[in-house]
C-alpha positions as CSV (number, residue, x, y, z in Angstrom):
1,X,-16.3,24.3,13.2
2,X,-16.4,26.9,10.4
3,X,-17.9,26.3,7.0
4,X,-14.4,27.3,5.9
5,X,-12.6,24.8,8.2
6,X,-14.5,22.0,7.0
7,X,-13.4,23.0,3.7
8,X,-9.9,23.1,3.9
9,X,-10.5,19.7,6.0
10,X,-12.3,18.0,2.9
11,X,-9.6,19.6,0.6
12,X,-6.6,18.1,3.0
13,X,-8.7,14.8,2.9
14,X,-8.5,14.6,-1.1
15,X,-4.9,14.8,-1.2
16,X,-4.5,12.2,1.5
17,X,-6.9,10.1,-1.0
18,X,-5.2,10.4,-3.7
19,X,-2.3,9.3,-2.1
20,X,-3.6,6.2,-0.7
21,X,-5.6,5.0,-3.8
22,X,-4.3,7.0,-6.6
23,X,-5.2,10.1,-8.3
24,X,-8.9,10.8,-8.8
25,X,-9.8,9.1,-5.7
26,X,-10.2,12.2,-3.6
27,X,-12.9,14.0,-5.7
28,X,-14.6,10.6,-6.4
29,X,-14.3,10.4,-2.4
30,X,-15.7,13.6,-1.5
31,X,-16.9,15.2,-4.2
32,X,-16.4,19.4,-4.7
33,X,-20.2,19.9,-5.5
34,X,-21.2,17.7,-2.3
35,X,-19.0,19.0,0.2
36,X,-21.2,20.9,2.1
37,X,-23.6,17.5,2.3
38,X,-20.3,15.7,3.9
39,X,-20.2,15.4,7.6
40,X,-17.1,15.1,9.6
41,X,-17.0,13.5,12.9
42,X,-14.1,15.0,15.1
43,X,-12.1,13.4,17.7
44,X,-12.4,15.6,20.5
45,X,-9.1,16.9,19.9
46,X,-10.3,18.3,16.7
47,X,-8.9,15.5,14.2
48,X,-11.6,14.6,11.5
49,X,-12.2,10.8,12.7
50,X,-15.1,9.5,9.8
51,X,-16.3,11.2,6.9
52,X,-20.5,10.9,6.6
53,X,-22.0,11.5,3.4
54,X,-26.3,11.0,3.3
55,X,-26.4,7.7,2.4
56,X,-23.5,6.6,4.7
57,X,-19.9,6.2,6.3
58,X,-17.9,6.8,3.2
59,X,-14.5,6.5,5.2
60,X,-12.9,6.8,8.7
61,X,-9.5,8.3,9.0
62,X,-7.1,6.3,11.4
63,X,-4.6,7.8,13.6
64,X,-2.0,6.6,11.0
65,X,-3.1,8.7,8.6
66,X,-4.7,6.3,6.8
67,X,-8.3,5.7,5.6
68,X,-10.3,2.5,5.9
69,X,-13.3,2.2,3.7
70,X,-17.1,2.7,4.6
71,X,-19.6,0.7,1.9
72,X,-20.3,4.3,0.5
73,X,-16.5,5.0,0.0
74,X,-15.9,1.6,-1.6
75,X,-18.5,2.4,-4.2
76,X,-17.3,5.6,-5.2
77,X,-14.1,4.3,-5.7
78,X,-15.3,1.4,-7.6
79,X,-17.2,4.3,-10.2
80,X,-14.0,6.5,-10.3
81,X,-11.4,4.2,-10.9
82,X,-10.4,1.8,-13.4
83,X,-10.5,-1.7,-13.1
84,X,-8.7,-3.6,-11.0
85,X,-7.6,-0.9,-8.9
86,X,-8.2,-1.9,-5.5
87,X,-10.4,-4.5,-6.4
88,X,-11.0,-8.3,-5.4
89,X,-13.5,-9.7,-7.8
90,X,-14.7,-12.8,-6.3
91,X,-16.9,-15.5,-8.0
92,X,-20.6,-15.8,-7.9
93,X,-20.1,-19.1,-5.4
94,X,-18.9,-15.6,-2.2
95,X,-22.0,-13.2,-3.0
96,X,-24.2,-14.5,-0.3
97,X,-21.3,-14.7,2.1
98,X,-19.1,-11.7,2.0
99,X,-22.8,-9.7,1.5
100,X,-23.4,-10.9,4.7
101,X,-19.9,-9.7,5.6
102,X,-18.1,-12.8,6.3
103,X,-14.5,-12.8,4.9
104,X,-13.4,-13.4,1.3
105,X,-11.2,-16.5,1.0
106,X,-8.4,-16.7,-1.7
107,X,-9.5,-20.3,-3.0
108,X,-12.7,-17.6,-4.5
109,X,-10.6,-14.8,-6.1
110,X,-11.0,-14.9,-9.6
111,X,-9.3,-11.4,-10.1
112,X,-7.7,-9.0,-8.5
113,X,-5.5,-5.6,-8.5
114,X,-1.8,-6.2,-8.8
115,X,-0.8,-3.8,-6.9
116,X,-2.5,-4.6,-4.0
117,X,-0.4,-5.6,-0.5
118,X,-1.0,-7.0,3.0
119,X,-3.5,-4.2,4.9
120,X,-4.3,-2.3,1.7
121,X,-8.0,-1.4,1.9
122,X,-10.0,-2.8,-1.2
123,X,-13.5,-3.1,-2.8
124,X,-14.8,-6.7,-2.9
125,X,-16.6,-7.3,-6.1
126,X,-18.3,-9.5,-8.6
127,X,-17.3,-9.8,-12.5
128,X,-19.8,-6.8,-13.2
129,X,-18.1,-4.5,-10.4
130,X,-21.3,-4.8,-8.1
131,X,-19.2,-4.1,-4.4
132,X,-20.0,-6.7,-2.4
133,X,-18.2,-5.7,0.5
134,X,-15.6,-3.5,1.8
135,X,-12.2,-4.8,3.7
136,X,-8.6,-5.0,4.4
137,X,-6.5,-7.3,1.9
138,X,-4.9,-9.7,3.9
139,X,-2.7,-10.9,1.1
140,X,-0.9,-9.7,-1.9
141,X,-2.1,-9.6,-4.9
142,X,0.2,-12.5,-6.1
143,X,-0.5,-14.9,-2.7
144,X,-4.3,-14.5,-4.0
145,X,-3.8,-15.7,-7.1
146,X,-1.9,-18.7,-6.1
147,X,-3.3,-19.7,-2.4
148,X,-6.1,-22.3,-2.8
149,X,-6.6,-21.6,1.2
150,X,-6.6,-18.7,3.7
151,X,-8.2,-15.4,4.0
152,X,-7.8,-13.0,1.0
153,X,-9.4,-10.3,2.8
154,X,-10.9,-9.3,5.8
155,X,-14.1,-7.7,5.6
156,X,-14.9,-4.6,7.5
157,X,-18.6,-4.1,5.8
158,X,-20.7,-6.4,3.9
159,X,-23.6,-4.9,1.2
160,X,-26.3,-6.7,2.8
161,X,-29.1,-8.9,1.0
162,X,-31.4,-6.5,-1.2
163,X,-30.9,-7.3,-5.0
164,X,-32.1,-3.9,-6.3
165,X,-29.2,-1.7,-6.0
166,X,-30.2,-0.5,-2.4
167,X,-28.3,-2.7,-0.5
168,X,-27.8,-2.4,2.8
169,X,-25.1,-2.0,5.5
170,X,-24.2,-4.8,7.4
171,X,-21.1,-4.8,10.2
172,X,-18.8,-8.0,9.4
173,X,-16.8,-9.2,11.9
């Protein structure tokens, strides 16, 4: 595809950011200067599928014309936004586990976004906004808050184990 068709593409996927997670999000997502160090994967039909950056899978774009976060994509949104938004902040007692990519449960949510609902995607953190994971919130933000039991979300992609920053990708299940 054209330089100019990826483009437009990157430009169509900011305003469906923005949407999703609220203005800002789609030049904190794919940034104007970096566009040209963006890859997008097509279907073969032609319909931008995941969104590559160096580093990593920022997001994939689903067939409902939605996004679901990549580690990279969590982390951008996490530096562009303003807390809570879509965050989980989770207590110290989760860091090894949802690192690892196991699920965050609601008895360890300490804070989290109001606005969030069932099958929002959201940025699992710690006090300090260090992303510990990336998932789909499997309850409101309210039914977090008050559960002492059951998932709070489902995590898609843990930050791995290495403490200096680097971390690295791990696939949770």
């Amino acid at each position: 595809m054209s330089d100019t068709g990826n483009q437009e593409t990157i430009a169509d996927l900011r305003t469906i950011a923005d949407y999703q997670f609220g203005a800002g999000a789609g030049e904190a997502l794919f940034p104007p200067d970096a566009s040209g160090a963006l890859t997008v994967h097509r279907s073969t039909g032609g319909r931008p599928r995941q969104i590559v950056a160096a580093n990593g899978r920022i997001v994939s774009f689903g067939t409902d014309g939605r996004f679901t976060l990549g580690l990279v994509g969590g982390r951008r949104l996490v530096d562009a936004l303003d807390a809570p938004a879509y965050r989980v902040v989770v207590g110290e007692e989760s860091d090894p586990f949802v690192r690892d990519g196991k699920n965050a449960f609601a008895k360890f949510v300490r804070e989290v976004d109001p606005a969030v609902r069932p099958g929002d995607e959201v940025a699992v953190v710690l006090g300090d906004d260090t992303v510990l994971a990336v998932g789909r919130a499997e309850l409101s933000a309210d039914a977090m808050a008050d559960f002492e039991t059951g998932m709070a979300v489902h995590v898609r992609e843990g930050a791995g184990a290495d403490e200096d920053g680097t971390e690295q990708a791990n696939d949770g299940d």
